[in-house]
N, C-alpha and C positions, 0 to 999 in steps of 0.2 A: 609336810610338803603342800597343801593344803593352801598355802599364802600366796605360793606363785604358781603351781600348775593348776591353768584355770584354761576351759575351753575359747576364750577368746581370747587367748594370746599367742594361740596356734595356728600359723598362716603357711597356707599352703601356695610355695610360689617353685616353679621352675624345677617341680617333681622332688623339692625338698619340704619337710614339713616343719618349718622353722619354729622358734623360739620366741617371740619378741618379747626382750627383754633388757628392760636399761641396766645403767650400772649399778644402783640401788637392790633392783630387782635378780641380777645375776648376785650380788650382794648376801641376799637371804637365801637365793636359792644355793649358792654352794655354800654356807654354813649349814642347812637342813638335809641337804644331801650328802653331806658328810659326819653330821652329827644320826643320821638312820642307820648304819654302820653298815651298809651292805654295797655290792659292787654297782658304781653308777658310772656311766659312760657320757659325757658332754664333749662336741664336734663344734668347733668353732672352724666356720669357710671365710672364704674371703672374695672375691671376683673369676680371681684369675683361676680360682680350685674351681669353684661353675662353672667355667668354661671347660675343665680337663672331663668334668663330669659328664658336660654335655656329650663330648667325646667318648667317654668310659663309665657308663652310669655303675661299674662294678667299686669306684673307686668310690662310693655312697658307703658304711659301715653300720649295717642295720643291726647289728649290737647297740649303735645308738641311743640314747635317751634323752638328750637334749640339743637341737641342732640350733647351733646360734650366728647370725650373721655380724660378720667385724669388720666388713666393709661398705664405704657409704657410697660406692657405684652399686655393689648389688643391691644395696637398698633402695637407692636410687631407680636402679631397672624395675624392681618388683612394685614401689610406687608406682611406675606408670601405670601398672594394669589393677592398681588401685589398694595392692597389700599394702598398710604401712607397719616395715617391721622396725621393730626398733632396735638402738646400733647399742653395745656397751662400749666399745672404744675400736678402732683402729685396729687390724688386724698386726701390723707391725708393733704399735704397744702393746696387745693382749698378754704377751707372758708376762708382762712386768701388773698389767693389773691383777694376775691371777695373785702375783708374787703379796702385790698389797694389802687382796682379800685374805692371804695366809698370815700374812702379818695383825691384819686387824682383828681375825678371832686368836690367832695365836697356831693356826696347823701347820703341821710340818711338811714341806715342797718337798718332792723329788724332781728335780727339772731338766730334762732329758734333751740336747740340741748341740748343736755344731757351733753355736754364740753364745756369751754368757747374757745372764741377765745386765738390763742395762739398770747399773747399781744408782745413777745419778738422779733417777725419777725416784729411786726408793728413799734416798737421800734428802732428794727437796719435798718427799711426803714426811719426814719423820720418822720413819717406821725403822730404817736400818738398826741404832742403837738396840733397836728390842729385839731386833728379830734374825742376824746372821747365822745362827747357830739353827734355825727351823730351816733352812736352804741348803738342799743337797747339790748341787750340779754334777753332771753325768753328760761327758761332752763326748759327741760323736764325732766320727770323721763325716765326710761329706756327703757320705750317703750310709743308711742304717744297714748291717749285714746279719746273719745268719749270728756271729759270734757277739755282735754288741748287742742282739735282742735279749742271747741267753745272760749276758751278763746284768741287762736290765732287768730281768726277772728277778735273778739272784741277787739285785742291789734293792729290790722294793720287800724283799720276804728279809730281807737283812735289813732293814732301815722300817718296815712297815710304816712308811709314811700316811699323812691323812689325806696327801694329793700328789698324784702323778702327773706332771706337764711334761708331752712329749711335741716336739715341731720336729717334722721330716717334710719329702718328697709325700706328694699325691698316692702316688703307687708303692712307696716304702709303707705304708699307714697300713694300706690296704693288704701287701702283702704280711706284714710283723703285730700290728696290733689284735687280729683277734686270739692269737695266743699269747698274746702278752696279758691280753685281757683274763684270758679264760685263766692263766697261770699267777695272776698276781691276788695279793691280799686282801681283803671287804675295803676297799678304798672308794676314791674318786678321782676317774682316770678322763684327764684334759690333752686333746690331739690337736693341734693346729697346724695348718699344712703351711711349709715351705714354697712361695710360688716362686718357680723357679721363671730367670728372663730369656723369653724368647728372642735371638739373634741372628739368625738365620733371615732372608725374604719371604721365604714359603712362612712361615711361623706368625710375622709379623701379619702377612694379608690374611692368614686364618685366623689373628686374634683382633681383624677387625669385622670381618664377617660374620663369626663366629655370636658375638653378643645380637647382630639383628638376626640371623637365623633363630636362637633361643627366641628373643624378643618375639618374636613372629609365630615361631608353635605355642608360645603361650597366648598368644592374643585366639588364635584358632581355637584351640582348646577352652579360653574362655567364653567366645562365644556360641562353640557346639554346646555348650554346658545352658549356657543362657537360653539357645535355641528350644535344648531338651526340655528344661522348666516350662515355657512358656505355654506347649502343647502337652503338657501330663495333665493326668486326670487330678481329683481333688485328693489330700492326703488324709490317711490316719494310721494311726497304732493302737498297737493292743498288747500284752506279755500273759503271759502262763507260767505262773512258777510254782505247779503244784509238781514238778520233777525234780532230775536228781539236780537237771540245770534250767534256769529260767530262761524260755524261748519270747523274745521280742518281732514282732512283725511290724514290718511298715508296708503300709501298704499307698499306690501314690505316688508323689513326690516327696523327699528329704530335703527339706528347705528348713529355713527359719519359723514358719510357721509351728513346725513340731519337734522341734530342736530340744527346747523347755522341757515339752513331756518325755523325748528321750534321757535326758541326763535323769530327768525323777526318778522314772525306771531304774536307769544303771547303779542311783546310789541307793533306790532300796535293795536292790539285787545284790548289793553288795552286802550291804548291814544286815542281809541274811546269808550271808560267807556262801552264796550260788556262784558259779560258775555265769557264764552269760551265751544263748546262741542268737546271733540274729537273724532273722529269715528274710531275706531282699527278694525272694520271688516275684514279689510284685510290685517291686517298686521299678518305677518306669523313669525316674532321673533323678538325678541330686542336684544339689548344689553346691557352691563350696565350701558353706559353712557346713553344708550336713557329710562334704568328706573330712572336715575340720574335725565336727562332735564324733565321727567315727573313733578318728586316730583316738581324741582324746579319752572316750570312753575306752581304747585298747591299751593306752597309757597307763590310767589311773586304774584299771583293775589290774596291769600287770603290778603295778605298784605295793596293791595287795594282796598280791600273791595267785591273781585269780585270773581265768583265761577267758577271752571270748573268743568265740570260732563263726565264722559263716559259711551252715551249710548247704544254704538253697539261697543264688544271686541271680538276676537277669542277666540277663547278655551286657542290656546299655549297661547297667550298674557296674559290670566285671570291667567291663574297656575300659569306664571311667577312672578307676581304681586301680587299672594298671597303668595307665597315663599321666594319674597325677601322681603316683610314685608309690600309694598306701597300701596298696595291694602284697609288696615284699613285708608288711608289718605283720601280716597275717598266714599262719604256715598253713598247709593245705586250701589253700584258696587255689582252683584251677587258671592254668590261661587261659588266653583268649582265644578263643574255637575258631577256625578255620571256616572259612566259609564251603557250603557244606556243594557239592558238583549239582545240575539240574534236573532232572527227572528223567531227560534221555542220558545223562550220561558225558554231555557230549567234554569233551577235552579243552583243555583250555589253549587257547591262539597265541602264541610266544608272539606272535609280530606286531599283538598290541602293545607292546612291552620297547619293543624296537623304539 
């Protein structure tokens, strides 16, 4: 996995920690991640699912392991504040490329949806003649229930396929998939949401507000980040791995500057089968690339097999990391502390609030 999970293809836009990844690139990564034989989760969104998110940040599945954008407004949006991710196709064509990518190494689909695959793109790819017999379909009614889940279960431990495509509702995924997940076979389980169409007037003015408010806390968010950099002191790091786990400190700021020297660390720390803890005590901001090299350092060591944990973080550090979304990647990481009453005591005034 090594070919494509690489810390600079990891952008973090709109409290998702996306993927960028063309079709080439998704290409090798789901032959690798299926040829590793163990359970891998890829999340493919689209606009209108960022939107329900924004809404419902529970509707996020941090089971996850590879979030990939298949729309070219969300990409579009997240360009402007300077991420560029990159698209593998259309969210509307994505089951039909996944269908291709199984035809081209030859694994076998389980494809799970309320529509069939649209057989005419496999057709003018070539690929049909080889490959009908690797395609399960498994059609739902129009919304996934309590009964179609367990029978999903029972069709992927009966069929052990080498990919599971499921497309549902927003909140069908979120309610069904983590135990689908947790109950199916070492596969590679592919979710893409159904966006459903807003028809209603209340619906339609909320999904046009809706992308400038997002738009809007991301441009804040990136420049309280930018602000924070600019007044941190100078950075460095240091590791101790004469324990049972190698402890890394930054001290500083987490920018590009010491990016480099973290990954060194992470991948000797690794090639000595250590666990990993980081110490943020004194680190007084990051940036994005260095919420970036976090995730990816939490990726690639969960990859083998191995855990980091952070057990001493600043305050700035904690906020940042639960606003840009990374923070749910990491279990025991506390929230964000409450601001704490004054020295008299005194109460706080509701009618500032009025």
């Amino acid at each position: 996995m090594d070919n494509f999970i690489e810390s600079r293809q990891i952008k973090i836009a709109f409290g998702i920690p996306f993927d960028s990844l063309d079709f080439h690139e998704l290409l090798v990564a789901v032959g690798e991640l299926v040829e590793s034989r163990r359970k891998k989760f890829i999340f493919a969104v689209s606009a209108p699912w960022l939107l329900e998110y924004g809404r419902n940040p529970l509707n996020r599945l941090d089971d996850t392991d590879i979030f990939l954008a298949t729309d070219s407004t969300l990409t579009g949006m997240a360009s402007k504040h300077g991420q560029n991710i990159k698209l593998p196709m259309e969210y509307f064509e994505f089951p039909e490329q996944i269908a291709t990518i199984c035809a081209h190494y030859g694994h076998s689909l389980l494809h799970v949806s309320a529509t069939s695959l649209k057989t005419d793109i496999l057709v003018a790819d070539g690929y049909v003649p080889l490959s009908w017999d690797l395609f399960t379909n498994f059609k739902i009614s129009d919304e996934l229930d309590e009964k179609q889940k367990d029978s999903i279960v029972s069709a992927a431990a009966n069929l052990n396929p080498n990919i599971i495509l499921i497309s549902a509702s927003p909140d069908e995924l979120r309610k069904f998939i983590p135990e689908i997940y947790k109950k199916m076979p070492n596969c590679l389980l592919i979710c893409t949401p159904i966006d459903e169409v807003k028809c209603n007037l209340k619906d339609k003015i909320s999904n046009i507000i809706s992308p400038l408010l997002l738009m809007r806390q991301e441009t804040l968010f990136l420049q309280h980040i930018k602000e924070s950099c600019s007044i941190s002191v100078p950075s460095s790091i240091s590791y101790d791995d004469k324990k049972e786990h190698a402890l890394i400190k930054v001290s500083g700021v987490l920018s590009s500057a010491i990016i480099p020297e973290l990954g060194r660390m992470g991948k000797k720390m690794l090639q000595q089968d250590m666990d990993i803890e980081l110490d943020l005590s004194k680190t007084t901001a990051i940036s994005i690339k260095g919420l970036e090299a976090i995730f990816y350092l939490n990726r690639i060591c969960t990859h083998y097999n191995k855990k980091v944990s952070i057990q001493n973080i600043s305050p700035e550090v904690l906020t940042l990391m639960h606003q840009s979304g990374i923070a749910s990647f990491f279990k025991d990481l506390p929230g964000i502390a409450e601001d704490e009453p004054n020295e008299q005591g005194d109460a706080i005034d509701e009618s500032e609030f009025e």
